[in-house]
C-alpha positions in Angstrom: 0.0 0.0 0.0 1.3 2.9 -0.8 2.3 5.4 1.8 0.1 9.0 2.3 2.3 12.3 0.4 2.2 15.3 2.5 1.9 16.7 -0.7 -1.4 15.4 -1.4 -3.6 18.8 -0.4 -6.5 18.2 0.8 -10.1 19.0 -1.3 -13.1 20.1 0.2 -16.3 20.4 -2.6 -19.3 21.6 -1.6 -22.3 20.0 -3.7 -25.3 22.4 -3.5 -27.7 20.0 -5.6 -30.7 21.9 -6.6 -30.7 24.7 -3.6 -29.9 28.3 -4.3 -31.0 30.4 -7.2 -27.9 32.7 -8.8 -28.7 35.7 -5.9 -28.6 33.1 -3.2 -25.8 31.2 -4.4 -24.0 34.7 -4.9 -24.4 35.5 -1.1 -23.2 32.0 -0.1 -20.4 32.8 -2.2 -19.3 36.2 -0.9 -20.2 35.1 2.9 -17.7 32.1 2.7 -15.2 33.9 0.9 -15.4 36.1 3.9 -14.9 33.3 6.5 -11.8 31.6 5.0 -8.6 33.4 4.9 -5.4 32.8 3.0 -3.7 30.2 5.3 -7.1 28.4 4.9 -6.5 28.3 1.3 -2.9 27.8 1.6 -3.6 24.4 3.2 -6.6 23.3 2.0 -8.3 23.7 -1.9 -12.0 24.5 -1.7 -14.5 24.0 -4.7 -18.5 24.7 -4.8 -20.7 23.1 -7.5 -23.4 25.1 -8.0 -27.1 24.4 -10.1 -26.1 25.5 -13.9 -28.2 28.2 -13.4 -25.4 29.6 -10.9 -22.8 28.8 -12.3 -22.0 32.5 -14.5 -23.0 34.4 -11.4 -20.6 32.7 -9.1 -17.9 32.8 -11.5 -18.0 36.8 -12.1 -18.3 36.7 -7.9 -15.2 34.6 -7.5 -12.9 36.4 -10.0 -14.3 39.8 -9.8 -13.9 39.8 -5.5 -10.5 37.9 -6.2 -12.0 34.7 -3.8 -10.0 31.7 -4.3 -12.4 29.0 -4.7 -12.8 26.8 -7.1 -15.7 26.4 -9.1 -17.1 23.1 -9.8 -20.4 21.7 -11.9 -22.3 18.9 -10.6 -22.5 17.2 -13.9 -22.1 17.4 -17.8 -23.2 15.5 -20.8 -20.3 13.3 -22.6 -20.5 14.9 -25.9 -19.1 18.7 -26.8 -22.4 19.3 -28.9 -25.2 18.4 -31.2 -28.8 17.3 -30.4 -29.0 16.5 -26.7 -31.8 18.8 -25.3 -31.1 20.0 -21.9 -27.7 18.6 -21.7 -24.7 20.8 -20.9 -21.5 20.2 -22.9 -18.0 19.9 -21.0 -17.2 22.6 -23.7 -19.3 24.9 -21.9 -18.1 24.6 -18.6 -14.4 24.7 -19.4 -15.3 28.4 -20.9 -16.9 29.5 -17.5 -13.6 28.1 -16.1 -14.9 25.4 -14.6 -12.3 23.8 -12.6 -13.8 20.5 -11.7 -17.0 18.6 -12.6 -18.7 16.0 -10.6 -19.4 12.7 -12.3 -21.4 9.7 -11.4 -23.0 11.3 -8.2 -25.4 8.3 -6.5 -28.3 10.5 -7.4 -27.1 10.9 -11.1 -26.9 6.9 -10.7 -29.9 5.5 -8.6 -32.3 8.5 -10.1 -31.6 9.2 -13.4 -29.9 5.6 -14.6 -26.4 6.7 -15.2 -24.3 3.2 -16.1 -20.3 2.5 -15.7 -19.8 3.3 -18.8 -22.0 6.8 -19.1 -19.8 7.9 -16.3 -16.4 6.5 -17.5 -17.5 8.6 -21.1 -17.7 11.5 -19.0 -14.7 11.4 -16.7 -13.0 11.1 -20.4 -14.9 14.0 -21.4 -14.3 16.0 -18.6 -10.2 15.3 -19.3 -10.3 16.1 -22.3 -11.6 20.0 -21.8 -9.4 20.4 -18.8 -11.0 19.8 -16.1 -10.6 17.5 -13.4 -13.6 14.7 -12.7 -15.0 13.9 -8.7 -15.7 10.1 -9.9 -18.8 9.2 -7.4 -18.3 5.5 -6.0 -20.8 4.1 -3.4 -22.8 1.4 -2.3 -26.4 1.0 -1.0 -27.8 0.4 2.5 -28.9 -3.3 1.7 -25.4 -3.9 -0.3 -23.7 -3.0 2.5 -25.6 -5.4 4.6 -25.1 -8.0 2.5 -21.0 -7.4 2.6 -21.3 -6.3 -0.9 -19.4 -3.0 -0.6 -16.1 -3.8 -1.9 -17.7 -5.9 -5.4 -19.9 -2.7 -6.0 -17.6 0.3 -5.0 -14.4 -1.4 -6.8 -16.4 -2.3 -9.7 -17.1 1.7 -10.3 -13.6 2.6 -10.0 -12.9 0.1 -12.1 -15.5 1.0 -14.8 -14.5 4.4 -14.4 -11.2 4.1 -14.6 -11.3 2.6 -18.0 -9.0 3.0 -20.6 -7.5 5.9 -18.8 -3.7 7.1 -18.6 -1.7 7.1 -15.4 -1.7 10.5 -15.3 -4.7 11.2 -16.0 -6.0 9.3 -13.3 -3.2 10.8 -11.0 -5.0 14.0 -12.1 -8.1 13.2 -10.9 -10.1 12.9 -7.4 -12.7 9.9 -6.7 -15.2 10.3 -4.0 -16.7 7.7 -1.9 -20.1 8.3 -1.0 -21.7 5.4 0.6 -25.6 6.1 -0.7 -26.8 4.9 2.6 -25.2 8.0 4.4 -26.5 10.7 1.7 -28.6 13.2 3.2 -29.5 10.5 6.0 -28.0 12.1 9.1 -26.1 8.7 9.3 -22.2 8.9 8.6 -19.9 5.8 8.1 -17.4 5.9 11.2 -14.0 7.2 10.2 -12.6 3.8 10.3 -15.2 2.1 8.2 -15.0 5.2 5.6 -10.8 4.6 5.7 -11.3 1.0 5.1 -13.0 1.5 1.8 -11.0 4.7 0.7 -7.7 2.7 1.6 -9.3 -0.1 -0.8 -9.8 2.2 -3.9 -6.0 3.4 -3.3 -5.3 -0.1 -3.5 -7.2 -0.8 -6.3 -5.6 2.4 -7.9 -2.3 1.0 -7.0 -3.3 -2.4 -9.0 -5.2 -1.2 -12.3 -1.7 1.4 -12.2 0.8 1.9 -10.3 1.8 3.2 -6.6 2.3 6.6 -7.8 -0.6 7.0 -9.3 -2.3 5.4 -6.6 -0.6 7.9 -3.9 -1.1 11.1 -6.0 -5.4 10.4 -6.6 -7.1 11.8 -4.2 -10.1 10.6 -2.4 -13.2 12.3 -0.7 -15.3 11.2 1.3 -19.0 12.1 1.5 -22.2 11.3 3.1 -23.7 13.6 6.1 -20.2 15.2 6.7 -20.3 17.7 8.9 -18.1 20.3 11.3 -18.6 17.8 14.2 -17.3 14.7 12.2 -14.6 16.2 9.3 -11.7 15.9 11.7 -12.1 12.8 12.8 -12.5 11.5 8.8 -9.3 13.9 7.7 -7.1 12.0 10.1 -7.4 9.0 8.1 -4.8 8.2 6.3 -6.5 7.6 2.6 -9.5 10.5 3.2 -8.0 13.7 1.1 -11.0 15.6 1.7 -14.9 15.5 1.6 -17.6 15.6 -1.1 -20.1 18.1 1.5 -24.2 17.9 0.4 -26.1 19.6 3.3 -23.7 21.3 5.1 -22.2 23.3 2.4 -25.5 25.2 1.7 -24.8 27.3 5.4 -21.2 29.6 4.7 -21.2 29.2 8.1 -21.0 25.4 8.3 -18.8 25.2 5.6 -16.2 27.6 6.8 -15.9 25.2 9.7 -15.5 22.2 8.1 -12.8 23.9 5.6 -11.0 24.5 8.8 -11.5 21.3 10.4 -7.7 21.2 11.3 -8.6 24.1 14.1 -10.7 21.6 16.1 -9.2 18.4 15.4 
């Protein structure tokens, strides 16, 4: 296994689903950018993935008040255009300098019937304009019970790692999101959420190499909040968190950017 880099920085997203229209989203901008200060960006990388609707408004926010944030989509389509009716093209977002794009989220999966290989077309997609993908891995309630968790979450790193470059993959960040804790109020324990994070650096390690493997960084996501980040940063293999809920409140946020002031 190989060994956690310093140099890894950690990435905190917040996913904001579909909350805040582009004046509330601009206020949740400019209130957080207010809370974090440059040592908190200096030791930790902070993205928000806004509805599309947002997504100009926050970017004239971010550069224009010089906030350094990134900004992040919750999804895209796989092709760069044509006939696809209410579909956003990766094209699109890379010209609203669109940092990083979200791909394969559980509710893109379970509600909307995303397969492997949908996703794995758009984590390719999402290379190839530039931006880096948040592959979503994650497993449900009754998989879980039935010690399934490693066959389904492996499978999807797997499937979306396909026919990728090292590099690119060493590029990219993969979030495990156990479905069962989405929105829930229930969190895996840190130990549990290592477990399966340390397996998809493994399985990283295997389908590459151990560079690649140490350089990918992993989230983890599912009810995170202030009172819990600590506790799942320590982990060796948890690079950050994928935040739903929590990152709708600036205020919540802030504190789980800085978790390292109450661990």
């Amino acid at each position: 296994m190989p060994e956690k880099k310093p140099s890894r920085k950690p990435l905190i997203s917040g996913n904001w689903k579909m909350h805040h229209n582009h004046f509330e989203a601009i206020q949740t901008v400019q209130k957080l950018g207010y809370r974090l200060d440059k040592e908190d960006y200096e030791l930790v990388d902070v993205s928000v993935h806004p509805p599309f609707t947002d997504i100009r408004s926050v970017q004239t926010t971010l550069e224009s008040d010089k906030i350094p944030i990134l900004l992040g989509a919750q999804n895209c389509y796989f092709e760069e255009k044509g006939a696809f009716t209410g579909e956003v093209s990766p094209a699109f977002l890379a010209k609203l300098n669109v940092s990083l794009v979200i791909v394969g989220h559980s509710e893109r999966r379970e509600l909307f019937g995303e397969t492997d290989e949908v996703v794995n077309k758009k984590v390719k997609a999402v290379l190839r304009f530039g931006m880096t993908p948040i592959l979503c891995v994650g497993e449900t309630l009754a998989e879980r019970e039935a010690g399934g968790t490693d066959e389904k979450v492996l499978g999807q790193v797997k499937a979306g790692l396909a026919g990728l470059k090292a590099d690119q993959v060493a590029s990219m960040v993969i979030a495990y999101e156990p479905i069962w804790a989405i929105g829930t109020g229930k969190t895996a324990t840190s130990e549990d959420a290592q477990a399966v994070c340390g397996s998809i650096r493994a399985t990283v390690g295997d389908l590459f190499d151990d560079p690649t493997a140490s350089a990918v960084r992993i989230q983890y996501g599912g009810s995170v909040k202030p009172a819990n980040i600590a506790e799942l940063m320590a982990q060796p293999d948890i690079d950050g968190a994928l935040v739903g809920g929590a990152s709708l409140d600036p205020d919540e946020f802030a504190k789980i950017v800085r978790y390292r002031l109450t661990a």
